[in-house]
C-alpha positions as CSV (number, residue, x, y, z in Angstrom):
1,X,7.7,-10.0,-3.3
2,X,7.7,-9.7,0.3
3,X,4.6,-8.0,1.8
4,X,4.8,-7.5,5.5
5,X,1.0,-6.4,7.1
6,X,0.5,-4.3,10.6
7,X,-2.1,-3.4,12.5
8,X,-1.4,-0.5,15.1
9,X,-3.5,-1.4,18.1
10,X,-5.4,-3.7,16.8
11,X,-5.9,-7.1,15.0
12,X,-6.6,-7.5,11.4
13,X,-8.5,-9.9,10.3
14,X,-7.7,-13.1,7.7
15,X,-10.2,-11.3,5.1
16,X,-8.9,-8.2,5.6
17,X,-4.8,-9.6,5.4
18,X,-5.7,-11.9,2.1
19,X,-7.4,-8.9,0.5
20,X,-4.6,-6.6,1.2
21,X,-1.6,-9.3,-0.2
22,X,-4.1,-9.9,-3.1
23,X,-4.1,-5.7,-4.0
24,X,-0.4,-5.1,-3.3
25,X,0.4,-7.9,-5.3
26,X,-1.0,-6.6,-8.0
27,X,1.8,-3.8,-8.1
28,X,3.8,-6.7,-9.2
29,X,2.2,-5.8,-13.2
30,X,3.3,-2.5,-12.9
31,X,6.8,-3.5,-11.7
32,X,8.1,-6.9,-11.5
33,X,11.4,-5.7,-9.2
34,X,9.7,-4.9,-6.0
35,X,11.6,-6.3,-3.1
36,X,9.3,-5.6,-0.4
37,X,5.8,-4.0,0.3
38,X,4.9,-2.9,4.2
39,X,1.7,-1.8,4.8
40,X,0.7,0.0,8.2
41,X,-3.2,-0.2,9.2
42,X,-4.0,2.8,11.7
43,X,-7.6,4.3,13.1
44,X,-6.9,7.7,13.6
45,X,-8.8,9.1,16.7
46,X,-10.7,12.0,15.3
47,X,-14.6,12.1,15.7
48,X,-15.3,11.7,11.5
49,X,-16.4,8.7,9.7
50,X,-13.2,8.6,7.5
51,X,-10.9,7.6,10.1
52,X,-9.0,4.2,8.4
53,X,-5.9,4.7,7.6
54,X,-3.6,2.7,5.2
55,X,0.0,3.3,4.5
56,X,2.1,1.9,1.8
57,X,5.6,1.6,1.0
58,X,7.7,-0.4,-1.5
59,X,11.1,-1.0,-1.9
60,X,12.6,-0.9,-5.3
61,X,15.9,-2.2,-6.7
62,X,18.1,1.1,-6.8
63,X,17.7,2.2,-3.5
64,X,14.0,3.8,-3.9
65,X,11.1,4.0,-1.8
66,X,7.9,3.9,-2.8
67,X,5.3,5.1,-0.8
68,X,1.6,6.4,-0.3
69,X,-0.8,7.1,2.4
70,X,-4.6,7.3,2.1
71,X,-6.9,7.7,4.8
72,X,-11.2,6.3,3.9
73,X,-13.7,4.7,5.8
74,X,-12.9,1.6,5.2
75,X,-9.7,-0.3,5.0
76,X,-10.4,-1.7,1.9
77,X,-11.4,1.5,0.2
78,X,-8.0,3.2,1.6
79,X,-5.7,0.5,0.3
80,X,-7.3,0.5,-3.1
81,X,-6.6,4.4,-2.8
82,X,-3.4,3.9,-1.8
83,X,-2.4,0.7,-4.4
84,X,-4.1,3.4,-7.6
85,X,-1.4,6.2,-5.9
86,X,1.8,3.7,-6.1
87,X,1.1,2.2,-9.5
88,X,1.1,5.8,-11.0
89,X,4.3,6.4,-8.9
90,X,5.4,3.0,-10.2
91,X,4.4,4.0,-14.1
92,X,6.3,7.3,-13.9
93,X,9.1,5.5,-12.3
94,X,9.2,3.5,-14.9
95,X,9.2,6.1,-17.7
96,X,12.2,8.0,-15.9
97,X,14.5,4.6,-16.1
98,X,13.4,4.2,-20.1
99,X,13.9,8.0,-21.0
């Protein structure tokens, strides 16, 4: 799988990167077809403490998208919320192709 990392307006760190190829590849238990992952770090500009966003898409064999956005106050905390949200999508995906 190809996972593709970016920072809007700022620079992510090696830890942060490693820990983010290290959740998203995970997805890869779920379903061992992903093509790509692209994940798009923001800080959104409002005054509140929960202002980290991550956004998470994956492309699938079959011409679907994947995707998830989760907003925390830490980047870490909002990938993990956002990697939980795709492997449910992925799982019920996954059910539709069986049934």
């Amino acid at each position: 799988m190809n996972i593709k990392i970016h920072s809007v307006k700022f620079d992510a760190d090696k830890k942060l990167i490693d820990y983010i190829e290290a959740k998203v590849g995970k997805l890869m238990q779920v379903a061992d077809d992903i093509l790509t992952a692209e994940v798009i770090l923001k800080i959104d500009n409002s005054e509140k403490n929960e202002n980290k966003i991550a956004e998470v898409s994956i492309d699938i064999p079959h011409g679907t998208d994947i995707f998830a956005r989760k907003q925390s106050k830490s980047f870490e905390e909002s990938v993990d919320d956002a990697t939980a949200a795709l492997r449910r999508q992925l799982k019920k995906f996954k059910e539709k192709q069986r049934g």
